[in-house]
C-alpha positions as CSV (number, residue, x, y, z in Angstrom):
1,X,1.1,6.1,5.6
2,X,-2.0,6.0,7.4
3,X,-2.9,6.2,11.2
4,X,-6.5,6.3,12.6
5,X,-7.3,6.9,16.0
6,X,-8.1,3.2,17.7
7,X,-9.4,3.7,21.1
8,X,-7.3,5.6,23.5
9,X,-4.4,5.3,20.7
10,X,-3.4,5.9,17.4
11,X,-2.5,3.1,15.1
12,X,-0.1,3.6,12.2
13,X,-1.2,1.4,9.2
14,X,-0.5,0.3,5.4
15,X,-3.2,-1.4,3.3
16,X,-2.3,-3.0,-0.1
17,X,-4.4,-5.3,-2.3
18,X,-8.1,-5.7,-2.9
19,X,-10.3,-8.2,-2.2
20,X,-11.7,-9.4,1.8
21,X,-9.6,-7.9,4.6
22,X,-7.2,-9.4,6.2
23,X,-5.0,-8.0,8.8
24,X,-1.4,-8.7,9.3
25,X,-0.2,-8.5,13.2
26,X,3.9,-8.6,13.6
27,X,5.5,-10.1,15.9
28,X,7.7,-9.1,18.7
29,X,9.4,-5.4,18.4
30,X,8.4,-5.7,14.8
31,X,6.0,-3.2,13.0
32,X,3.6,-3.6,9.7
33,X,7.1,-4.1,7.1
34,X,7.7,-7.9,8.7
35,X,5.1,-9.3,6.4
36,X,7.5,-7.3,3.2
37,X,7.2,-11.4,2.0
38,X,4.1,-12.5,2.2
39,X,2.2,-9.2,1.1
40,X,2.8,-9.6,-2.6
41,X,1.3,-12.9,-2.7
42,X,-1.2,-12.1,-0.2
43,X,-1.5,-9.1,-2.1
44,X,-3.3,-10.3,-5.2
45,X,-6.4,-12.0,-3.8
46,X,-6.7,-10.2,-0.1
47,X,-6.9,-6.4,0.9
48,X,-3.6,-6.2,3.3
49,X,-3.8,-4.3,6.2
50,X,-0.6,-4.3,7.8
51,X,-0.6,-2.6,11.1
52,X,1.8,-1.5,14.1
53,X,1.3,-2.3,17.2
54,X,1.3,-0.5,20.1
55,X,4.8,0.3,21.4
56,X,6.1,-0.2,17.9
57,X,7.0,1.7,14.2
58,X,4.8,4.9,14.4
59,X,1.9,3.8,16.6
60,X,2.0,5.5,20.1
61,X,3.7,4.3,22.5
62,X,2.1,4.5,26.1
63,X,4.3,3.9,28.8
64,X,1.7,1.4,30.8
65,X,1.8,-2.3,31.2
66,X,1.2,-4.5,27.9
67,X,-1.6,-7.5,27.8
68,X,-2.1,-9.5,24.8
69,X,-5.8,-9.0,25.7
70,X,-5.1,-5.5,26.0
71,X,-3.6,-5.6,22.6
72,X,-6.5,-7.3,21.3
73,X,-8.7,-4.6,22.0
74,X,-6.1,-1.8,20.1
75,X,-6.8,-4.2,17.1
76,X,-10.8,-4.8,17.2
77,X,-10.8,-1.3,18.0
78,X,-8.7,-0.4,14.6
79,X,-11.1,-2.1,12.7
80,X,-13.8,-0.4,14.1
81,X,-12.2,3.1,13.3
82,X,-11.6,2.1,9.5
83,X,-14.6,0.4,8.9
84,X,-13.8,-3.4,8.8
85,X,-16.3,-5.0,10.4
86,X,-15.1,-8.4,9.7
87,X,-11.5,-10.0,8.8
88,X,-9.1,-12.8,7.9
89,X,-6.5,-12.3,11.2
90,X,-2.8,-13.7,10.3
91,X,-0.6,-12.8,13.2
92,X,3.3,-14.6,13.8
93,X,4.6,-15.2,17.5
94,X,3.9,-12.0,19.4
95,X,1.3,-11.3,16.9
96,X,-0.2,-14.8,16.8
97,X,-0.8,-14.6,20.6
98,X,-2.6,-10.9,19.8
99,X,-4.7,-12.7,17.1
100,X,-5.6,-15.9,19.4
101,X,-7.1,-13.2,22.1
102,X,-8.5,-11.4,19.1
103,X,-10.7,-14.3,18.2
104,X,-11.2,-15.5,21.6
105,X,-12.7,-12.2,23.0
106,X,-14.5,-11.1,19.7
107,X,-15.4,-13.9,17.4
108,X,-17.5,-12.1,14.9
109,X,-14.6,-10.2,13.8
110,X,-13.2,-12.9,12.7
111,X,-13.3,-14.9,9.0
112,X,-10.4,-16.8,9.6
113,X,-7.6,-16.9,12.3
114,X,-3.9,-18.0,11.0
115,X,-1.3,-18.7,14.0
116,X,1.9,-18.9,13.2
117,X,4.5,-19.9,16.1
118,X,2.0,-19.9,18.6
119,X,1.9,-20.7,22.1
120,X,-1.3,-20.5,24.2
121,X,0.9,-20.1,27.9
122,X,4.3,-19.3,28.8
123,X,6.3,-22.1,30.5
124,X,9.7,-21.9,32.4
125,X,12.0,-22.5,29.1
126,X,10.3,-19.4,27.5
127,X,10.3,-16.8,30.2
128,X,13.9,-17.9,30.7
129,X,14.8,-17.2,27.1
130,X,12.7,-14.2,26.8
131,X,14.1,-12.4,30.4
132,X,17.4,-13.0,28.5
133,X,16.4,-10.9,25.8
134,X,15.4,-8.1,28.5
135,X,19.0,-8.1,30.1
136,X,20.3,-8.1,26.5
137,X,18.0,-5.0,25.5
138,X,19.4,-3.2,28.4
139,X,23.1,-3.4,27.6
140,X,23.0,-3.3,23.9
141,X,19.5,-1.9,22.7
142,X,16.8,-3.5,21.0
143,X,18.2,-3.8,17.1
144,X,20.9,-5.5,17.8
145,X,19.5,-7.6,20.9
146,X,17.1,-8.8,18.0
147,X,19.8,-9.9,15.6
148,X,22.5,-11.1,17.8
149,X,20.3,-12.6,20.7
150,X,17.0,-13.7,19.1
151,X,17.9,-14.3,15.5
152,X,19.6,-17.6,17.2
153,X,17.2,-18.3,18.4
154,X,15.3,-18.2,14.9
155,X,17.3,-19.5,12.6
156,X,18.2,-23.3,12.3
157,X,22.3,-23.1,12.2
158,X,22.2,-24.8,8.4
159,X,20.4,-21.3,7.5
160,X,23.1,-19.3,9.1
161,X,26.3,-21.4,6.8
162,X,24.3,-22.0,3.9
163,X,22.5,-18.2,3.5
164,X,24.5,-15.7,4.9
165,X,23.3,-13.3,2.5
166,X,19.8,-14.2,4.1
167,X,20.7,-13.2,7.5
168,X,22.9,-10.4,6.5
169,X,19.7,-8.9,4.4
170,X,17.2,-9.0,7.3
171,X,20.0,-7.5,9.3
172,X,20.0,-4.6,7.3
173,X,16.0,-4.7,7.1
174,X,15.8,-4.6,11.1
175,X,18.4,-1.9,11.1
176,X,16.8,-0.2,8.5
177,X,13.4,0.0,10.1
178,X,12.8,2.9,13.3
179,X,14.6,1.6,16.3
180,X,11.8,0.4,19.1
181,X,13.0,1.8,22.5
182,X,14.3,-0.7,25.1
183,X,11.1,0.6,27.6
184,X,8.7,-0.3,24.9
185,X,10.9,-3.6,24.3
186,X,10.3,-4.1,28.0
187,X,6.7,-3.7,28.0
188,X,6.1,-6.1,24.9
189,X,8.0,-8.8,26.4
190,X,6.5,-8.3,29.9
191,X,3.2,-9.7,27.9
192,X,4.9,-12.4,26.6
193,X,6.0,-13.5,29.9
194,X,2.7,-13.5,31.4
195,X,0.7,-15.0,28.4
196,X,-2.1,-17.5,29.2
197,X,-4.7,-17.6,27.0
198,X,-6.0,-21.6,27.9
199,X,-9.0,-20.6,29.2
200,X,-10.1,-18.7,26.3
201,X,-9.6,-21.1,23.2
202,X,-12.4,-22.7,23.4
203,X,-14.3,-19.1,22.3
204,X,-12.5,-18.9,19.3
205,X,-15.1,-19.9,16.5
206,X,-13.3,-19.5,13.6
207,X,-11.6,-21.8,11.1
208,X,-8.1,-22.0,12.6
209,X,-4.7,-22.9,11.1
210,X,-1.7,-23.8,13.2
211,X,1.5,-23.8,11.8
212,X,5.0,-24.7,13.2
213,X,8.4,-25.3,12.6
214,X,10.2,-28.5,12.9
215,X,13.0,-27.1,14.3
216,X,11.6,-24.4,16.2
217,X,13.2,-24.0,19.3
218,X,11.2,-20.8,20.7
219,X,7.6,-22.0,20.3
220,X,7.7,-25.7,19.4
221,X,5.3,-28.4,18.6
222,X,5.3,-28.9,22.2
223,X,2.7,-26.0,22.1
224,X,0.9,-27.9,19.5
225,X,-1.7,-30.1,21.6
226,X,-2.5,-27.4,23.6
227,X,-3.6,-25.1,20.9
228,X,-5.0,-27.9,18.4
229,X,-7.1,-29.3,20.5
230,X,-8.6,-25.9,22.5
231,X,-9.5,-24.6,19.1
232,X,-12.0,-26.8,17.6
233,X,-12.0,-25.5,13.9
234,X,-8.6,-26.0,13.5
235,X,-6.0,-27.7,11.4
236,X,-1.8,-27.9,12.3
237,X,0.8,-28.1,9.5
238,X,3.9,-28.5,10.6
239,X,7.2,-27.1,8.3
240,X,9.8,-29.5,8.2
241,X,12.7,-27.9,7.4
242,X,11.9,-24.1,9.2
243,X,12.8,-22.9,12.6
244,X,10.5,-20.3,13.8
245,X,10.0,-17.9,11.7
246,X,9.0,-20.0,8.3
247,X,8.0,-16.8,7.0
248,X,11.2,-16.3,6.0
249,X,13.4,-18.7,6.0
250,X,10.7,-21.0,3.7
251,X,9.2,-18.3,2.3
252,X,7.6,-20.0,-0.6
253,X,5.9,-23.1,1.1
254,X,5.2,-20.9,3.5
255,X,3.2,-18.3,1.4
256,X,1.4,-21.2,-0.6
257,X,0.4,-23.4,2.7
258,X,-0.8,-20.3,4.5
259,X,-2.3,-18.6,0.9
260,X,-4.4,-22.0,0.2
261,X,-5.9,-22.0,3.6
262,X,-6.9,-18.5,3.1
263,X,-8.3,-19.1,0.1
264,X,-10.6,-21.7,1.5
265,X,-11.8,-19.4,4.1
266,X,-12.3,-17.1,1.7
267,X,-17.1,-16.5,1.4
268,X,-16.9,-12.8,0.0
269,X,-17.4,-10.5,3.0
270,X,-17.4,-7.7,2.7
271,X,-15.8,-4.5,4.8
């Protein structure tokens, strides 16, 4: 795979797909194979760029404090490096906060800006749950604090008795993938607890869409407001029967909802 040299880092990188850019930003302790869903439907009308963040798959891995802005700027300065001067941004959860900053601080980057299981600040409930996480990390490592402690938190528990062989499969994908260390764990989640992007919506230019689950309990609609009306291009679809990661557990409504709305943003620019 390839990795270009973005700022004072080097970002590891797959591309798939032709047609205007649009980069995929995973979400937390993830790298560029969480999108493994969307990217052959994506695939067909979009060039994919899939990329790892800092601190995760084989993208260095500096051993300072994380920012979402901070991470923002690894990802405007990836484009730079490979020559996209403008693109669709799609990021989930970690990587929706990445993209929100993304568009905030650079707007003419961006054609389109998809948030998935956003938030725009951290409240008390969240940092609570996500400290958890960091104690868990530290006992049992990151693989398996990510399937036996944030999974749960995922997953609506109908999902868990009705599609065992779902949750057993991305199991097995998130063992299968390299192992993030629990400092770089640490690091990513230190952003998360700090998040507070408020301030900065109302930069963000581009057409927006908002998307949550019903039965999120992670990043709820109680975010919604917040980020709907801060952004003022933007729409909020809201999946009824998902928890909060509708990218997989409704992975075809999902993929058509999220498709169409790329579609319409689509104009023909170029990289």
């Amino acid at each position: 795979m390839p990795k270009t040299r973005a700022g004072n880092i080097t970002i590891n990188y797959e591309q798939q797909g032709s047609g205007e850019p649009l980069v995929l930003i995973p979400y937390l302790s993830a790298d560029h194979a969480c999108y493994a869903y969307q990217v052959p439907e994506y695939s067909k009308q979009f060039t994919c760029v899939s990329i790892d963040l800092r601190g995760t798959g084989d993208s260095d891995k500096p051993q300072t404090p994380y920012s979402f802005e901070a991470l923002a700027d690894d990802v405007a300065s990836f484009m730079q490096a490979v020559g996209i001067s403008r693109a669709h941004v799609c990021g989930v959860s970690f990587g929706a906060s990445v993209g929100t900053w993304l568009a905030a601080k650079y707007p003419d980057k961006v054609l389109s800006l998809s948030l998935h299981s956003a938030w725009s600040k951290t409240d008390a409930f969240l940092r609570a749950v996500v400290e958890s996480w960091q104690l868990l990390a530290n006992a049992v490592g990151v693989q398996e604090t990510v399937i036996r402690g944030i999974f749960p938190w995922c997953f609506r528990p109908e999902l868990y008795a009705a599609s065992p062989d779902l949750i057993d499969g991305l199991s097995a994908f998130v063992r299968g993938r390299p192992a993030q260390a629990v400092s770089d764990f640490i690091l990513q989640t230190g952003a998360v607890i700090a998040h507070d992007v408020e301030a900065q919506l109302a930069r963000i230019t581009a057409p927006t869409q908002i998307t949550f689950g019903r039965y999120d309990q992670i990043t709820s609609t109680r975010f919604a407001e917040a980020l709907k009306n801060g952004i003022r291009q933007s729409e909020l679809v809201i999946f009824e029967n998902s928890g909060h990661v509708a990218m997989y557990d409704n992975v075809a409504e999902f993929n058509q909802t999220t498709l169409a709305f790329l579609q319409r943003c689509a104009r023909g620019a170029g990289v």
